[in-house]
C-alpha positions in Angstrom: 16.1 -4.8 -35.8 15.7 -1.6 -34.2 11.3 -1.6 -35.2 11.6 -5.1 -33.1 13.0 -3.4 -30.4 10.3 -0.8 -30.8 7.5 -2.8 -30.8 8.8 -4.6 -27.5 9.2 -1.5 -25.9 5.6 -0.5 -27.3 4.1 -3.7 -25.8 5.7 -2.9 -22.6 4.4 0.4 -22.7 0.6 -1.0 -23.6 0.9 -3.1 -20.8 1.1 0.1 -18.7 -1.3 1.9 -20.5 -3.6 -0.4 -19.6 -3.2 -0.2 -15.9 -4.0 3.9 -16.7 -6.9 2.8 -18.7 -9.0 1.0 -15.9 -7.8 2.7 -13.2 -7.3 6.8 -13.8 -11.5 6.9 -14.6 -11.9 5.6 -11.4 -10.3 7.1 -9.6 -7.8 4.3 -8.1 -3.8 4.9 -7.4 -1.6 3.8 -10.4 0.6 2.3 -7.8 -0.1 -1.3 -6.2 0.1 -4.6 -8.2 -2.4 -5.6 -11.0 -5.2 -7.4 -9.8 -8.4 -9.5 -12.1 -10.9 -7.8 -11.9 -13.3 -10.3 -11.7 -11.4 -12.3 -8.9 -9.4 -9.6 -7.0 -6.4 -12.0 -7.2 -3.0 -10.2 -7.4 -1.5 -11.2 -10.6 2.1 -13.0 -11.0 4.8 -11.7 -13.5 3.8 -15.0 -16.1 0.3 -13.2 -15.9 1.3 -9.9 -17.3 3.7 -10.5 -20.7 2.2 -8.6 -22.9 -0.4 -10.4 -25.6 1.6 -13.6 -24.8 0.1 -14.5 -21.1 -3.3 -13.9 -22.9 -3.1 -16.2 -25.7 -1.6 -18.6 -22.9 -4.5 -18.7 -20.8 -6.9 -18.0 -23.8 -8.0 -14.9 -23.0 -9.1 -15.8 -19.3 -7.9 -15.7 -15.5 -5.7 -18.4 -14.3 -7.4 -18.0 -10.9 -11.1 -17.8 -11.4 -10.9 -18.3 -15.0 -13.2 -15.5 -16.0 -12.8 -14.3 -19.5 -10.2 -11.4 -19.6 -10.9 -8.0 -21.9 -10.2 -8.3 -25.8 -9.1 -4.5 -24.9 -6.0 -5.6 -22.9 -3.6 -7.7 -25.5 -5.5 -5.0 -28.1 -4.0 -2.0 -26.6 -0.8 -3.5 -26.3 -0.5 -4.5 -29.8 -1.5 -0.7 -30.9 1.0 0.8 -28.7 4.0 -1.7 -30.2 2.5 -0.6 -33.5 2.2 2.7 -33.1 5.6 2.9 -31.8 6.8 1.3 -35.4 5.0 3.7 -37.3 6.0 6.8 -35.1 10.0 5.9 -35.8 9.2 5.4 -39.5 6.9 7.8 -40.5 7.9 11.3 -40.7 5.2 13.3 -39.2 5.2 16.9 -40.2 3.8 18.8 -36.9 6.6 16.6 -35.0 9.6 17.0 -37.5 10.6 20.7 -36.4 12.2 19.8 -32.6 15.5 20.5 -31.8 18.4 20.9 -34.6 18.0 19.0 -37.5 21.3 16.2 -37.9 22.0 16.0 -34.4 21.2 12.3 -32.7 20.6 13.8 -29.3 17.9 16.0 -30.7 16.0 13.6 -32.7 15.7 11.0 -30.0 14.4 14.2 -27.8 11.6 13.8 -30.7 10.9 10.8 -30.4 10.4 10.6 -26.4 7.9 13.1 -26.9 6.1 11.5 -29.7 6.0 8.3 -27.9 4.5 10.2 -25.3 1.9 12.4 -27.2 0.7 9.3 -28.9 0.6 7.5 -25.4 -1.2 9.5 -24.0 -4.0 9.8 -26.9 -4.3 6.1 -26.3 -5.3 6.2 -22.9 -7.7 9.0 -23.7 -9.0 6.8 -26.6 -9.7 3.6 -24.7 -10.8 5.4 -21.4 -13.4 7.4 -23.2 -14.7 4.1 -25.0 -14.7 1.8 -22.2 -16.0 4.1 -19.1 -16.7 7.8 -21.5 -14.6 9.2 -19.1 -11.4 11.2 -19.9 -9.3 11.1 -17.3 -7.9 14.8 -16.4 -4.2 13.8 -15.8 -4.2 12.3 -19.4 -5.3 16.0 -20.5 -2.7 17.2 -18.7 -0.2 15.2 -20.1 -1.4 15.7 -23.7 -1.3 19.3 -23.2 2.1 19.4 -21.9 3.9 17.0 -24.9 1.7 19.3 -27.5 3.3 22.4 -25.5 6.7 20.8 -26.0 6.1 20.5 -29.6 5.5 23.8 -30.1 8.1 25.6 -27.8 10.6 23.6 -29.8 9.4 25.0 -32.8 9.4 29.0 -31.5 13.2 28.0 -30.3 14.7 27.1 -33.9 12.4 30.5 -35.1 14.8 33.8 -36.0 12.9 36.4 -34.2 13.0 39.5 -35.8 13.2 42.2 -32.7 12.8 41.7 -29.2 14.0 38.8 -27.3 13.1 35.2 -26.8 10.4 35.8 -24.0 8.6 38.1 -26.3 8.8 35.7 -29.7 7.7 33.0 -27.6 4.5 34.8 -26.1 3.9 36.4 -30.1 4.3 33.0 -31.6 1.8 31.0 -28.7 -0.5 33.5 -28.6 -1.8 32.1 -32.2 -1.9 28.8 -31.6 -3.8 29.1 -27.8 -6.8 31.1 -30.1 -6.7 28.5 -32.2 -7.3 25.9 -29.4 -10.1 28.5 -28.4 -11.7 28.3 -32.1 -11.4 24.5 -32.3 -13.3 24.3 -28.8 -16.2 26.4 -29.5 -18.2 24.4 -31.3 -18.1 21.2 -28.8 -18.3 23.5 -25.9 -21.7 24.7 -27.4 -23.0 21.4 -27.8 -21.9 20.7 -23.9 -23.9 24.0 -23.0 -26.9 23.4 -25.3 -27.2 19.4 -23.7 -26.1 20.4 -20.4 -23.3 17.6 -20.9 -25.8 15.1 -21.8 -24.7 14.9 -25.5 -20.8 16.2 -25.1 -18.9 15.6 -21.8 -16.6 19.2 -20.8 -13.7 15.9 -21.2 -14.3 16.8 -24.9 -14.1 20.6 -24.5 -10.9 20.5 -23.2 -9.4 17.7 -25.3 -10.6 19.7 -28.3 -8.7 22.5 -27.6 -5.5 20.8 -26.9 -6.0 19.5 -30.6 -6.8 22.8 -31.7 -3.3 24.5 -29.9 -1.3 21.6 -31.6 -2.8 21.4 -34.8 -3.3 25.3 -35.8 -6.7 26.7 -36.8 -7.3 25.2 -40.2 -6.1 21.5 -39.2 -7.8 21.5 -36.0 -11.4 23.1 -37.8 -10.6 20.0 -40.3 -9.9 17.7 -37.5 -13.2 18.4 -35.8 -15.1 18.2 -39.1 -13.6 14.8 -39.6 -14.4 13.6 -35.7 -18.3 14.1 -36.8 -18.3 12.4 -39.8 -17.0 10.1 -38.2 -18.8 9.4 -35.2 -22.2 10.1 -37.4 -21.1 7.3 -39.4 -20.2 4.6 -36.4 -23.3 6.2 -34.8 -26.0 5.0 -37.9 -24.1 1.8 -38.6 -24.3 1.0 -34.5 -28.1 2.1 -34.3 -28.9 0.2 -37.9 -27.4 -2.9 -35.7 -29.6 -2.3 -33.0 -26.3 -2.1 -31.1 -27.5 1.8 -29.8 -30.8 3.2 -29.8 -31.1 7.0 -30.8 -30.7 8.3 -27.7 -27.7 6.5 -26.5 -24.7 8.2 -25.3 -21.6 7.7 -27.5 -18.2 8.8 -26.4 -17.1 11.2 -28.9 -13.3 11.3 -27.5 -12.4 8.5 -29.8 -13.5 10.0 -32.7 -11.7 13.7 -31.6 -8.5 11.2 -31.2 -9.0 9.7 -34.6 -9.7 12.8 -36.8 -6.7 14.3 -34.9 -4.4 11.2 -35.8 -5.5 11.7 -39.4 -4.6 14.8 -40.1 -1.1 13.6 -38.7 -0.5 11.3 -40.8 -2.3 12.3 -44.0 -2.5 16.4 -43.9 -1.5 17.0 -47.3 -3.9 13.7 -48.7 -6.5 15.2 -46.9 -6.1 18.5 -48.4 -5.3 17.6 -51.4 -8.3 16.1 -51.6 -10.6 18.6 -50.7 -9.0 20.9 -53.3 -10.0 18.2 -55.8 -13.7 18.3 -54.4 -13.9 21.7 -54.4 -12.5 22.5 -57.9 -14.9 19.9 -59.3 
């Protein structure tokens, strides 16, 4: 019962997420009542139930009936989902916060994985609709992926000095890894003059480099090219991009980062298996 409840909440949640989506890239206040954006009619309550309204009106205004987004009621159903999967699946970088067997710490966990994972969506679906990652997002990600790892210095037994100085010794690590993990896109910005990596990239690559560690992040980063080479040939052998079209690689930095979350140890364990052979 409790993943139902989840995945309402997560729908909920999407809902918002979408209002982030089209409006932090441009710039507009969060605040004010949704609107079509074809129309410029302010929408009702019956308009906005998550998925539901929009397989009610068949994915199009009630007003003006232009056709709505497939992004919307897709965003919303990723969000419920993710929520699901998040409560169920035991995600090593996350497990570490607060004392292990105590309720209050656990659902301290979950808030901020809920939150991490939020706020990668609206980075994802920014990037890919308007290749624009809103800064406040980066904020935002960077602050849950500090949490993370303050909660983890905090359960560590420092051995000599006090708690200021394990904490510095213990970040210091992990904010030269976000530096490693940066490097390579923040080349590719330099060398292209932004042309063929947006600086929205740089930074969310070292966020993923500070939460991930060194060798995840490096892995991370190696799996966000392979990635976006491969959408990139299957796109231009479409004809659905030409050679020199502009991708957004923030999805693909948000999906290599996601899978090392959820499948670290496959990952490495299959590596090992190349390597060895």
């Amino acid at each position: 019962m409790i993943n139902f409840y989840l995945f309402l909440l997560g729908l909920a949640v999407g809902s918002f997420l979408n209002v982030l989506i089209d409006r932090l890239p441009k710039g507009e206040s969060i605040n004010g009542r949704s609107r079509c954006d074809h129309c410029k009619k302010k929408l009702t309550g019956w308009d906005l139930i998550p998925v539901l309204s929009f397989i009610i009106l068949r994915g199009r205004c009630r007003y003006c009936k232009h056709k709505l987004s497939f992004y919307y009621p897709l965003v919303e159903l990723i969000t419920g989902l993710s929520f699901i999967l998040i409560f169920n699946y035991q995600i090593s970088p996350l497990r570490p916060l607060g004392f292990e067997g105590q309720a209050i710490s656990q659902f301290l966990n979950l808030l901020i994985s809920l939150g991490l994972f939020s706020c990668l969506i609206v980075i994802f679906f920014s990037d890919l609709k308007y290749q624009i990652i809103p800064d406040s997002m980066q904020v935002a990600f960077f602050i849950f992926s500090l949490l993370l790892k303050s909660a983890e210095i905090f359960q560590k037994k420092c051995v000599g000095g006090g708690l200021l100085h394990c904490y510095i010794a213990t970040l210091l690590p992990w904010l030269f890894s976000g530096v490693v993990v940066m490097l390579p896109i923040l080349f590719l910005w330099w060398v292209t003059r932004g042309r063929g990596m947006g600086f929205g990239d740089v930074k969310l690559a070292f966020s993923i480099g500070f939460l991930l560690g060194l060798k995840d992040g490096i892995l991370s980063l190696y799996l966000a090219f392979i990635l976006g080479a491969v959408v990139g040939l299957v796109l231009i052998i479409l004809k659905k991009k030409k050679l020199k079209s502009k991708i957004a690689f923030g999805p693909f930095l948000v999906l290599g980062m996601i899978l090392l979350f959820f499948a670290r140890s496959q990952i490495w364990s299959l590596i090992y298996l190349i390597y060895r052979y």
